[in-house]
N, C-alpha and C positions, 0 to 999 in steps of 0.2 A: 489664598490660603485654604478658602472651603477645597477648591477642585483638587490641590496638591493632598488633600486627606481623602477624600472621597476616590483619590488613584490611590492611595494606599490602602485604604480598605476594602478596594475593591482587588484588589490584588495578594490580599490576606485570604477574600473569601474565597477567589476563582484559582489561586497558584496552585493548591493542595487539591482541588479537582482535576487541573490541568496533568498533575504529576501522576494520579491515579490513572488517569485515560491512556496517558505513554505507557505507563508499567500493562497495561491490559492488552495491548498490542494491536497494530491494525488488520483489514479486511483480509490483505494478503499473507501477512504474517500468523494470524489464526486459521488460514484456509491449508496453510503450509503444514501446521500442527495437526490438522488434522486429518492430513493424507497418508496414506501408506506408503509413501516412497521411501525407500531408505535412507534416501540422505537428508531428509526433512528432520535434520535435529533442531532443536529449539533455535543453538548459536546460528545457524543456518538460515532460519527463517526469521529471524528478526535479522540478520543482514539483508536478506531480500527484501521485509520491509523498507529498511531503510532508504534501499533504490525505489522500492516506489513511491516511499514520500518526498524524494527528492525531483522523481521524474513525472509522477501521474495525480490528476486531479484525483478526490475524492469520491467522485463516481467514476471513474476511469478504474482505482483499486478496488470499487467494491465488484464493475464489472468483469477485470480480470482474475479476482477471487475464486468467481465461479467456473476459471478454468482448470482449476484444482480438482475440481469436484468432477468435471464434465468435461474433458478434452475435444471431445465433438466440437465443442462450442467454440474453441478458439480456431479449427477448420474452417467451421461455417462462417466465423465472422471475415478470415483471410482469406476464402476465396468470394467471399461479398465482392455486389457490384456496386454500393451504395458507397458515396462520396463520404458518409458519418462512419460508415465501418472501416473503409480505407482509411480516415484522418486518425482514424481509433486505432489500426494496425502497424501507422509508422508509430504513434506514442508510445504502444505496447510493445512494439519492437527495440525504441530507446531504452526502454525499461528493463528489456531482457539483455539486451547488448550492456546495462550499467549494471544490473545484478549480475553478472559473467564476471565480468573488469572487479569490479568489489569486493565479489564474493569470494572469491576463485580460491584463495589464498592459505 
């Protein structure tokens, strides 16, 4: 009985935080906002978050965030000779192939 209240109260405190964090949007979805491409509308990049929370860990979206910002960066990692930039490049690459499929529409 205790633990079946102690999940409910803990899910009173955390659900109304949990809901605030989704509304705020993630690494890629904010990096999206605030680039100047044009077709970076809000609806747009909260679908491309979507594919990345579906496709990329948590430091995977914070890392290819910064390809928003800094296009370099996503060269330098894809012509990397490093076994971690490669494993990074086919993830980033599912991610772009799911935001395509998803988004397109």
């Amino acid at each position: 009985m205790k633990s079946s209240i102690r999940v409910a109260v803990m899910a009173a405190l955390f659900l109304p935080l949990g809901s605030t964090l989704a509304l705020a949007g993630g690494p890629i979805e904010k990096a999206c906002n605030r680039s100047d491409r044009s077709g970076a509308t809000s609806s747009m990049c909260s679908c491309i978050q979507q594919a990345a929370d579906q496709t990329l860990s948590n430091s995977d979206q914070r890392r290819a965030a910064k390809f928003f910002e800094d296009p370099e960066k996503a060269q330098d990692v894809r012509l990397s000779t490093s076994s971690a930039d490669d494993a990074f490049w086919d993830r980033y690459r599912n991610f772009t192939d799911t935001a395509s499929a998803y988004c397109a529409g």
